[in-house]
C-alpha positions in Angstrom: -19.1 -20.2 -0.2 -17.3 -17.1 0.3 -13.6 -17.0 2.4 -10.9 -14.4 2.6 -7.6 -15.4 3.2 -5.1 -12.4 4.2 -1.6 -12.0 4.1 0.8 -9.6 6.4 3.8 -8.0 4.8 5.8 -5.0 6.1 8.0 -2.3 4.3 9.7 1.0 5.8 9.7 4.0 3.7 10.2 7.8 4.3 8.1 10.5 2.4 7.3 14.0 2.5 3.5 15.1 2.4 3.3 18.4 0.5 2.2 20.1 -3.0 5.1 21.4 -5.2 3.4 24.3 -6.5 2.6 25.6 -2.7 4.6 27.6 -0.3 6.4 25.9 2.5 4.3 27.8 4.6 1.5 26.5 3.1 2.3 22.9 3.2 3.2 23.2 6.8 0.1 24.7 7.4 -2.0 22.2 6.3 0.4 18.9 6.4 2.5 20.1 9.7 5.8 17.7 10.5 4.7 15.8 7.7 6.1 18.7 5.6 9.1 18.2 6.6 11.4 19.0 3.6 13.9 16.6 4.5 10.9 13.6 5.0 10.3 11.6 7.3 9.4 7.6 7.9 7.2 4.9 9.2 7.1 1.0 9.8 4.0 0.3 7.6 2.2 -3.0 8.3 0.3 -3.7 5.5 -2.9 -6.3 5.0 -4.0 -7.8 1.7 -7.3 -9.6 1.7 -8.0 -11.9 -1.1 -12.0 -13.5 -1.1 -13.2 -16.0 -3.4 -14.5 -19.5 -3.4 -12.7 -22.1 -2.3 -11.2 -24.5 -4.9 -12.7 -27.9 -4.7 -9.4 -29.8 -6.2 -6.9 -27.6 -4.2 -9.1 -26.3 -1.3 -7.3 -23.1 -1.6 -8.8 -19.5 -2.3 -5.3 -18.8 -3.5 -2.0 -20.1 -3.1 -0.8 -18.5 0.0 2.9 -18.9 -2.0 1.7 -17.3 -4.6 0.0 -14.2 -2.5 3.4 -13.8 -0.8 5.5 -13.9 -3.9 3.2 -11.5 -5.4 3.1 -8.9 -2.1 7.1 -8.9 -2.8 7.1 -8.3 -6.0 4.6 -5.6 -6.2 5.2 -3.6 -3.0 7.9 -4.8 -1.2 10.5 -4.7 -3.8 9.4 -1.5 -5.1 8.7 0.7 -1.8 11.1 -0.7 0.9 13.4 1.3 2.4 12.9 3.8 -0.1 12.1 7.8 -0.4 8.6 7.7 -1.8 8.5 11.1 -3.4 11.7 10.3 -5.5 12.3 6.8 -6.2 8.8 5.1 -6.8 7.5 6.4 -10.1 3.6 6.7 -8.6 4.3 9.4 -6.7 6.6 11.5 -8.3 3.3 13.7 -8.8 0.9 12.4 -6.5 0.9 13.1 -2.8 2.3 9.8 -1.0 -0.8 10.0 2.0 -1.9 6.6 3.4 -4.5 7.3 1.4 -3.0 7.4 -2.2 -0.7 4.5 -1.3 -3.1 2.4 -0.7 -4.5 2.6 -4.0 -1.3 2.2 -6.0 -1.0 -1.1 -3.9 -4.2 -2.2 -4.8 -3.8 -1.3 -8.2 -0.5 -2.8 -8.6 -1.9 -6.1 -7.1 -5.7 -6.3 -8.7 -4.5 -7.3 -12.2 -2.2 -10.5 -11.3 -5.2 -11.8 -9.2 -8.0 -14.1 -10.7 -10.4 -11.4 -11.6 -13.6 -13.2 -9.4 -11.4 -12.8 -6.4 -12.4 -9.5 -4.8 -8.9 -7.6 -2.9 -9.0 -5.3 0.1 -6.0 -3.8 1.2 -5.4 -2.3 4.5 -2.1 0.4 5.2 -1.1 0.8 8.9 1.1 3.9 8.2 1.3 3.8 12.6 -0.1 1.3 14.8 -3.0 3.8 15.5 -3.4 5.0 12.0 -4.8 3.3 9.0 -6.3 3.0 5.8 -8.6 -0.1 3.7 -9.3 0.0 0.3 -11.5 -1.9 -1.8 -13.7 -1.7 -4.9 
């Protein structure tokens, strides 16, 4: 039998969306305020799904402890209240979109899981606006 257990976790971050190797004009053009050369933030509420079977000596999928400990250490400490584009090492050359982020959080936490747990993670970059990912 198959159960997901999720955990919540927030961080705040600002970011600017653009490509170095285009024009401002360019980048505003196609990312708008988003280009903003002196960034911009957001409150991102941030979802990590965890499925597996449950374990019959502990009753647990995972240690909900362990799933918080781990969202901290991966993400939190690395992305809160930080400038995106120049202090997280990921996107020094790759676009910081809801989109991209949410794949460096999944692949930051995917290796410290048990590998027949299958993760999701979900991004709300606004309360309106979001992103899953999943393999």
């Amino acid at each position: 039998m198959k159960v997901t257990v999720s955990r919540k976790a927030h961080f705040n971050a600002a970011h600017r969306l653009y490509r170095k190797d285009w024009s401002n004009a360019q980048n505003e053009a196609l990312f708008g305020k988003c280009s903003n050369p002196h960034y911009h933030g957001h409150n991102y509420e941030l979802i990590v799904h965890v499925t597996g079977d449950i374990d019959p000596e502990t009753g647990y999928v995972m240690d909900m402890k362990i799933l918080k400990d781990l969202i901290k250490n991966e993400v939190e400490d690395k992305m809160d209240h930080k400038n995106l584009n120049e202090e997280v090492a990921e996107f020094f050359d790759l676009i910081p979109t809801a989109e991209n982020m949410v794949v460096v959080i999944y692949n930051s936490l995917k290796p410290h899981l048990n590998p027949e747990h299958t993760l999701e993670v979900t991004l709300y970059e606004t309360p309106r606006n979001y992103v899953s990912y999943s393999e």
